[in-house]
C-alpha positions in Angstrom: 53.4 88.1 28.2 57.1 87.6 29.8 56.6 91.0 31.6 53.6 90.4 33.2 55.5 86.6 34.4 58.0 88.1 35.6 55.8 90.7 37.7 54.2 87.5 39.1 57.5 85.7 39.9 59.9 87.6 41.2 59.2 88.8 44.8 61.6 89.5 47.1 61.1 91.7 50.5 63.7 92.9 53.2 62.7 91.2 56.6 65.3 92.2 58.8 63.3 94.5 61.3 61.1 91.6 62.2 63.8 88.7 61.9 65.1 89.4 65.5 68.4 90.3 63.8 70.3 93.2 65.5 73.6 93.5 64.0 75.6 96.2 62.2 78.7 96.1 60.5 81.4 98.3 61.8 84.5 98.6 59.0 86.1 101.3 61.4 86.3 104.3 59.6 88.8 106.3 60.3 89.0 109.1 58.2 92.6 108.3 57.1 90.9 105.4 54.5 93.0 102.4 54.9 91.9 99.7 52.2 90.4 97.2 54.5 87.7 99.7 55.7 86.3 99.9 51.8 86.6 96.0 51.2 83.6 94.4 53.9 82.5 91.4 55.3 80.8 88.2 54.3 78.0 85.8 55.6 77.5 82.0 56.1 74.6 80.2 56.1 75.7 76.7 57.8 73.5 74.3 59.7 75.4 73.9 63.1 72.8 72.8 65.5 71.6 70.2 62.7 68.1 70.7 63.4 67.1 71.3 59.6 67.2 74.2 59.0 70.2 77.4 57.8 71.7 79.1 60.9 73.8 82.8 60.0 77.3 83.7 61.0 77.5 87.4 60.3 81.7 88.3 59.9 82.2 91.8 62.0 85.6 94.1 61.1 85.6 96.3 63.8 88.7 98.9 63.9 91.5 98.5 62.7 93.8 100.0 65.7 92.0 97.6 67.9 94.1 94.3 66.4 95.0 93.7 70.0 91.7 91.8 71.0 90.5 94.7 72.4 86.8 93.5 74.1 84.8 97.0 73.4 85.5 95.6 69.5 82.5 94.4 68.2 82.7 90.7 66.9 81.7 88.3 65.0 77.5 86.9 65.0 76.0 83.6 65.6 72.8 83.6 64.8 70.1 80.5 65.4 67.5 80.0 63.0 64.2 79.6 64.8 61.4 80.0 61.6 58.0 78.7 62.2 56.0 80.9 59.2 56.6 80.8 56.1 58.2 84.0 54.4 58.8 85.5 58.2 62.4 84.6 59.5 63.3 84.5 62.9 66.7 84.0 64.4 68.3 84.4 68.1 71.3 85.6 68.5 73.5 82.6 70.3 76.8 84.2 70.3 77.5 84.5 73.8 76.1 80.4 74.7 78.0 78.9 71.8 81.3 80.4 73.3 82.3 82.2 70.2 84.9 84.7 70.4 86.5 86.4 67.4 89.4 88.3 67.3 90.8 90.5 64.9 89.2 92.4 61.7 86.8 90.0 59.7 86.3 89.8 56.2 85.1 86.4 55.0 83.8 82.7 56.5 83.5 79.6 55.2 82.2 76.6 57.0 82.4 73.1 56.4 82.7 69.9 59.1 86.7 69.6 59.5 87.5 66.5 61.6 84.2 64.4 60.3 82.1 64.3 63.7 78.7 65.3 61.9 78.9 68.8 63.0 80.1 71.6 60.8 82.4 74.1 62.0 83.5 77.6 61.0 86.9 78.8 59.2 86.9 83.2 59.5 89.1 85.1 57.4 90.8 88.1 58.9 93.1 90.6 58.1 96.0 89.5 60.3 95.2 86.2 61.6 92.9 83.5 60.8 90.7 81.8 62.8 89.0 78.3 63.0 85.9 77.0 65.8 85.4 73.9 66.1 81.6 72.7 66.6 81.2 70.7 69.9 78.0 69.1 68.8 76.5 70.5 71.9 75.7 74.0 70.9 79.2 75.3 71.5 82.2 75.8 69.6 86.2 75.8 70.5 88.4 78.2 69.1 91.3 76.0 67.1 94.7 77.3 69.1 96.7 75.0 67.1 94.6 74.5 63.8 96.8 76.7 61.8 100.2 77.9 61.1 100.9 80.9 63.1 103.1 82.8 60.8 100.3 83.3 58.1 99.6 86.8 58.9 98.8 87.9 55.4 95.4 90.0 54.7 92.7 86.9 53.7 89.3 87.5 52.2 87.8 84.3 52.0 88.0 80.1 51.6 87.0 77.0 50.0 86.4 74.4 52.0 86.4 71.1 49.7 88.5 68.0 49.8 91.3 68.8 47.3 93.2 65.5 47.9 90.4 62.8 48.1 91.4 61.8 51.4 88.5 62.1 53.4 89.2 65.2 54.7 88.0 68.9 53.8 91.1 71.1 52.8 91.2 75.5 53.0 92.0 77.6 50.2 92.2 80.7 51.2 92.6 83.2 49.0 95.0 86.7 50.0 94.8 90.1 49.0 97.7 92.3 49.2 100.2 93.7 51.4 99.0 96.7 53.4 101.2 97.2 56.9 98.9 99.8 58.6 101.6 101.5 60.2 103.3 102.0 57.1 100.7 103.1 55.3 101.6 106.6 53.8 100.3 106.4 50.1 96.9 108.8 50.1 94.8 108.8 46.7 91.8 111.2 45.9 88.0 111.8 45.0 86.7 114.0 41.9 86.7 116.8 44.3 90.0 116.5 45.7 89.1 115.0 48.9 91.0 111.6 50.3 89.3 108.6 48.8 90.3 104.9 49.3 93.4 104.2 46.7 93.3 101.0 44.7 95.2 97.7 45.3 97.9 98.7 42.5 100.9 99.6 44.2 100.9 97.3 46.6 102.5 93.9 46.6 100.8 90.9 45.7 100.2 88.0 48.4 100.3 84.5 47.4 97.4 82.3 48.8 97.3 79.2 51.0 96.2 75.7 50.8 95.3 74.0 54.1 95.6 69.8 54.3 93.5 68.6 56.6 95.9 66.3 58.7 92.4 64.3 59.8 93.2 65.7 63.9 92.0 69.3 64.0 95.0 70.8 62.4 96.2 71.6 59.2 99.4 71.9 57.0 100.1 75.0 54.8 101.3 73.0 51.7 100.9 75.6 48.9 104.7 75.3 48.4 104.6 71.2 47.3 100.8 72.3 45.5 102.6 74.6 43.3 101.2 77.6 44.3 103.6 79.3 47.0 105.5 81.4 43.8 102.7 82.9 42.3 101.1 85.8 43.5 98.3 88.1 43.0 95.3 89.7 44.7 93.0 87.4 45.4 88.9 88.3 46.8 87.2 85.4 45.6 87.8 82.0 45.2 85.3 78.8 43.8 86.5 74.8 43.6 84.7 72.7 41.1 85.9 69.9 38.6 86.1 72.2 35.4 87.8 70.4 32.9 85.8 67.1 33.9 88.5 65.2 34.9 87.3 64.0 38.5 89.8 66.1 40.0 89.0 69.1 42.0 90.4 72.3 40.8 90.2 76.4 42.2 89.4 79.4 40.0 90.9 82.3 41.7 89.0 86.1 41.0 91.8 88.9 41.2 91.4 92.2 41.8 92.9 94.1 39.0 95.3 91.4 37.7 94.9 88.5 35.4 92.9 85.8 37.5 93.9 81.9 38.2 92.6 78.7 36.8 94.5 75.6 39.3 94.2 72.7 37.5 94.6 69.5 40.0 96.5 66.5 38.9 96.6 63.0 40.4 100.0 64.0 42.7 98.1 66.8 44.4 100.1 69.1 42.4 97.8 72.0 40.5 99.1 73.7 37.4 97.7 77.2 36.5 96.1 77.4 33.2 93.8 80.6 33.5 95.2 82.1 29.9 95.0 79.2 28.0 91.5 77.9 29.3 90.3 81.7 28.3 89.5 82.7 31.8 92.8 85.1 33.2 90.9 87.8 31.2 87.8 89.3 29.1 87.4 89.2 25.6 89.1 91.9 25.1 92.3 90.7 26.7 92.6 92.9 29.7 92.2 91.9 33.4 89.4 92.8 35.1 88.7 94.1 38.5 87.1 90.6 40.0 85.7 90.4 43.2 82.6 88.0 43.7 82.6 84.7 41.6 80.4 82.0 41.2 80.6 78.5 39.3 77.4 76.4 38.2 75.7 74.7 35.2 73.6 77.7 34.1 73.0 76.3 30.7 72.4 72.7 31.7 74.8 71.0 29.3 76.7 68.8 31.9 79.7 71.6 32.7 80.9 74.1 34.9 80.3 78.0 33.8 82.0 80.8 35.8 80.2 84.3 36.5 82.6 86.8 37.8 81.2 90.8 39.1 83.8 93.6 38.7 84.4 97.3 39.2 82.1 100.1 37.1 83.0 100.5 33.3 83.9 97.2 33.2 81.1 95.1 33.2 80.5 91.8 34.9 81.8 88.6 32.8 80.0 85.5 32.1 82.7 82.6 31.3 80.7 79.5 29.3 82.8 75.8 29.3 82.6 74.1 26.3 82.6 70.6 28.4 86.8 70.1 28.6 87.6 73.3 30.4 88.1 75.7 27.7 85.8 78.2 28.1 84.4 81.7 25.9 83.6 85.3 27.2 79.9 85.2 25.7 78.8 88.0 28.4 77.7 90.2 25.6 75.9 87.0 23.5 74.1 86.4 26.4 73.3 90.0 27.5 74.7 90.5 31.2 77.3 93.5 29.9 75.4 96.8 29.6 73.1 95.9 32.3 76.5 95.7 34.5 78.0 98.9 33.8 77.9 101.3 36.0 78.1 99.0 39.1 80.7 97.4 40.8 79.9 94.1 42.4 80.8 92.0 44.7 78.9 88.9 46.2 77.1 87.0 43.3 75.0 83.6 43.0 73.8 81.7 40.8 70.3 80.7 42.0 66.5 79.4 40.8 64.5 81.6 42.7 61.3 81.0 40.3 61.8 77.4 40.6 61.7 77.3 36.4 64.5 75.0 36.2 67.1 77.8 34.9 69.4 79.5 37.0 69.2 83.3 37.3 71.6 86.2 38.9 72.1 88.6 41.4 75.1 90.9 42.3 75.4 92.7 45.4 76.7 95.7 44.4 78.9 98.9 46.0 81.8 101.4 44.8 85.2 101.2 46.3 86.0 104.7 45.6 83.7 108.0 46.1 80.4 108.7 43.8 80.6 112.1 42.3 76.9 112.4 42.3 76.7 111.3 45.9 79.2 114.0 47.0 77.4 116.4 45.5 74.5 115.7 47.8 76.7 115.6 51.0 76.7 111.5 51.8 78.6 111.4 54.4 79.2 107.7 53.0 79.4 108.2 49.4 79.8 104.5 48.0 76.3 103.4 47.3 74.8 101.4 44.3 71.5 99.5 44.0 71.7 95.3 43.7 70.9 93.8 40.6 68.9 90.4 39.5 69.0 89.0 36.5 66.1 86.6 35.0 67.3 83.7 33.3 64.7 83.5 30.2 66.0 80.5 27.7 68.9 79.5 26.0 71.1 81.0 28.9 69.9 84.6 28.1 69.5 87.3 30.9 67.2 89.9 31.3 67.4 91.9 34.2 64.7 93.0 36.2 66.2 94.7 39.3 63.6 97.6 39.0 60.6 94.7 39.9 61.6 94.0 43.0 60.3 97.4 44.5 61.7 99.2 47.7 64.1 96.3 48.6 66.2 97.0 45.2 65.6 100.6 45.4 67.7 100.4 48.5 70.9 102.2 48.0 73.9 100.7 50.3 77.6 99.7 49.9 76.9 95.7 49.5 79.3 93.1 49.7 79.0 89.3 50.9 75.7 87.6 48.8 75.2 84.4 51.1 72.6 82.0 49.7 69.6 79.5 51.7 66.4 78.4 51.8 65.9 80.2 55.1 62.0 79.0 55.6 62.0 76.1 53.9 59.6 77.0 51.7 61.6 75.5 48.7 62.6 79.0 47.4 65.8 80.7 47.6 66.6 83.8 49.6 69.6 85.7 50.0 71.6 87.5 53.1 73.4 90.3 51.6 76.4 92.2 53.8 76.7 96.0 53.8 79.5 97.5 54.6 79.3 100.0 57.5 75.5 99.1 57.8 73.0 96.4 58.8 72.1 93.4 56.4 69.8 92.5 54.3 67.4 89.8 54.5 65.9 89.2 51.6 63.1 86.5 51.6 61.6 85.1 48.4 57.9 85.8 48.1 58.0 84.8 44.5 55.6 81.8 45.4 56.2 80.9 41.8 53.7 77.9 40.3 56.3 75.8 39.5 57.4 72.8 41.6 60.7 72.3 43.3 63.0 69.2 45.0 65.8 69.9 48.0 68.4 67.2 48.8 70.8 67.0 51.6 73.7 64.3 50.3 75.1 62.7 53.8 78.0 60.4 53.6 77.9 58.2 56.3 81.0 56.8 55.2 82.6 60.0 55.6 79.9 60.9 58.7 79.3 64.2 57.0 77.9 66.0 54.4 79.4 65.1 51.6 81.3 68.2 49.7 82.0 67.6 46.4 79.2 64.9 45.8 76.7 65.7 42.4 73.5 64.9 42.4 71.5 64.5 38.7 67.4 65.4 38.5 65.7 65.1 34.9 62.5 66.7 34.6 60.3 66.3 31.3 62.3 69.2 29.1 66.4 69.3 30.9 68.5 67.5 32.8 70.2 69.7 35.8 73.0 68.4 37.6 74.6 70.4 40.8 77.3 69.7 43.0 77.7 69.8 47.1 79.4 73.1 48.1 79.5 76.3 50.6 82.1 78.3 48.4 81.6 81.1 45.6 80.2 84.7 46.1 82.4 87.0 47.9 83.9 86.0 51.6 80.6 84.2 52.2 79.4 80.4 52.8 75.9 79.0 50.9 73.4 76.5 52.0 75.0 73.3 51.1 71.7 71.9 50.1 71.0 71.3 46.4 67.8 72.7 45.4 66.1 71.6 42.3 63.2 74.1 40.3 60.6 71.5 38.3 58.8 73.8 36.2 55.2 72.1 36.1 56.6 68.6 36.4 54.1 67.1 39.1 55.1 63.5 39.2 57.7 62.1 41.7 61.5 62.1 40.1 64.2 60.1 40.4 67.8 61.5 41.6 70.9 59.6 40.6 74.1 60.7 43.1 77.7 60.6 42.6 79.1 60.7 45.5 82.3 62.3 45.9 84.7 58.5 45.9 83.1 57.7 42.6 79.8 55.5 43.6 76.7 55.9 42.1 73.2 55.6 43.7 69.8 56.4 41.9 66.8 57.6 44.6 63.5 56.6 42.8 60.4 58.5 43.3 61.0 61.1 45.6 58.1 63.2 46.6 58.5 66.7 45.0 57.8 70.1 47.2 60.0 68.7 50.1 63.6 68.5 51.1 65.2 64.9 51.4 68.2 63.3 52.9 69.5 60.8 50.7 72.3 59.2 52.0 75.5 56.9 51.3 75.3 53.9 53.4 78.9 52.7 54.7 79.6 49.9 53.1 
């Protein structure tokens, strides 16, 4: 019976020839395999034009001796969503009228609405130098001259955008990778058969990462020094904010390639202290540190507290991290059956995500190698990194099953996947996912599931804070769980979510109530909300 449910539930289908989506990545091979060429790019789903419904900013890299703003490099990709039919996207690309111009090679995005005018605007991570646009409101965006400190230079991935200090204001993390002077690169590692392959990120020196202040008038302060976090360093790819120890504070888990990874815990002085080893989350159960790239952070087993899923390189396995409600957490990736199935893949961009609208939050992993496939160069890729994506079913008591080889031709796909970027794209009330491949065009993978199970979407506005308010919860209880899920853009890998929470029902048919906590501490319970739609609920200014 559970096999022929989930044959019936889980649809997804690749609709990019017929979303109006021309865009391929470009990481600028050039044969002498710097590192940045194998890491990728990320997505963001963000509404800018606030018209209802998820617009996508596709990162671009470009080439890597073109740091010069060369104008034949390709750039970065506004997209406009313009869906009328359900499960049939349709965008226009709007780079050239929203005035955005990208510079440099791109790895990640975040978005978020930095100086509280109702728009949200667009933070790009680039190896070299960063980049902010501000959103006009008009359509168009500005680039940030003076938004951030010129000397950071380092080689960012991606960035949580979430107000650390509870001032008001949304705050950066970026998160940095390691040193790598192209010039000076001279270092040259190899494939099974001898031929030059892309080394690894040992050897190189660790970067520390940076936290942004908003200073409330378009710029920002790099205050990782007075934060505590200017001394330590490591090589960051993903990062996630959430509240894990539930003490209303706002801390960062940090996923770090190849080194033990970073647990900041915030304290009331704006001050974070890191406590990764003795929360149980620097490394696996077996005490060694783990190749992370992708991370994500969510409630999957519905007991009031924040879980952490991290992907990693081949032979190591993915790691599920489960909170016991105070911020200690257990490696249970074997108890719950996510390490075999995760073996032989390396990921990268993963989400937590309801995409049968059952109430219990399932997986997927965009997956790719970083260093040559034997079995592919035996066959003559010229591009020998693929792997297949994985998704993972969700089936009771936090359990997975995976059942990747359902989903047909778009699973079968072999490509070298990185960002995972999650939305409702036709506002159908299920969940589908942008996935990034390096070197290659995206995936757009609408979910057909049309699952008969009932569903809730709520935007959380703060007109206090004339925004959408990051960091807010929001509580639904249907008539077997309680799910709770916070406002955010952040997780995966150098990618930006929906920032919609979006609430599976099961069969529950009757209108629910949603209590809100908004992000300064008030409460405010919406009764009777009409189920199968999406609602703005906001927090009055008073």
């Amino acid at each position: 019976m559970l096999m022929v449910s989930l044959q019936l539930l889980a649809k997804f289908s690749d609709e990019l020839e017929s979303s109006g989506i021309e865009f391929k990545h470009v990481n600028g091979k050039s044969g002498k395999f710097y590192m940045p060429e194998i890491i990728g790019a990320g997505a963001a789903f963000f509404d800018y034009d606030n018209d209802g419904d998820m617009d996508l900013y596709l990162v671009q890299s470009g080439d890597l001796s073109g740091l010069n703003n060369n104008p034949n490099i390709p750039k970065d990709q506004l997209f406009r969503n313009d869906t009328k039919q359900v499960d049939k996207p349709l965008f226009t690309n709007v780079t050239e009228q929203a005035k955005l111009k990208s510079i440099g090679y791109g790895m990640g995005v975040a978005t978020g609405d930095f100086n509280n005018d109702g728009y949200e605007d667009i933070f790009v991570a680039n190896y070299k130098e960063n980049q902010i646009f501000m959103n006009q409101g008009d359509g168009t965006f500005v680039v940030g001259n003076k938004a951030l400190p010129k000397t950071d230079t380092n080689w960012s991935v991606g960035a949580s955008v979430a107000d650390y200090n509870k001032d008001g204001f949304l705050d950066i993390y970026v998160v940095n990778y390691v040193g790598y002077p192209i010039l000076e690169h001279t270092k040259q590692c190899r494939a099974s058969d001898s031929s030059l392959d892309y080394c690894a990120p040992r050897g190189y020196k660790h970067q520390s990462d940076y936290l942004y202040k908003n200073n409330g008038d378009g710029t920002f302060s790099n205050v990782s020094s007075q934060a505590g976090l200017k001394n330590v360093k490591s090589a960051g790819l993903g990062v996630v904010a959430a509240d894990f120890n539930n003490d209303s504070f706002l801390d960062y888990y940090i996923a770090n390639d190849g080194v033990d990874n970073h647990l900041w815990l915030n304290s009331t002085a704006g001050k974070f202290k890191e406590n990764a080893l003795l929360s149980g989350v620097a490394v696996n159960m077996s005490g060694e540190p783990e190749a992370s790239m992708g991370v994500d952070a969510a409630d999957f087993d519905n007991d009031g507290d924040i879980d952490l899923f991290m992907t990693h390189l081949n032979k190591q396995t993915n790691t599920l991290y489960v909170n016991n409600g105070k911020g200690w957490f257990s490696d249970l990736t074997m108890v719950k059956k996510l390490g075999s199935s995760s073996f032989t893949s390396t990921g990268f961009g993963t989400v937590w995500f309801d995409f049968d609208n059952d109430g219990l939050l399932d997986l997927f992993s965009a997956n790719g190698s970083v260093a040559k496939i034997k079995s592919e160069i035996q066959l003559n890729d010229p591009y020998p990194f693929k792997q297949t994506n994985q998704i993972w079913k969700n089936v009771g008591d936090g359990v997975y099953l995976e059942i990747s080889h359902q989903q047909g031709k778009s699973f079968l796909r072999k490509d070298v996947s990185r960002g995972a970027a999650l939305a409702d794209i036709d506002n159908d009330g299920d969940l589908d996912i942008v996935v990034t491949n390096n070197n290659s065009v995206p995936q757009i993978l609408i979910n057909k599931s049309k699952a008969y199970n009932n569903w809730i979407g709520v935007k959380l506005l703060n007109s206090k804070l004339n925004r959408i308010d990051i960091g807010a919860k929001a509580v639904v209880t249907s008539d077997t769980m309680q799910i709770q899920k916070r406002v955010r853009t952040d997780g995966s890998f150098a990618s930006s979510r929906d920032n919609r929470l979006h609430f599976g029902l099961g069969q529950k048919t009757r209108a629910i109530d949603v209590k809100v906590k908004w992000s300064d501490g008030t409460e405010t319970i919406y009764k009777q909300l009409e189920l199968n739609k999406y609602h703005t609920l906001k927090r009055e200014n008073i």
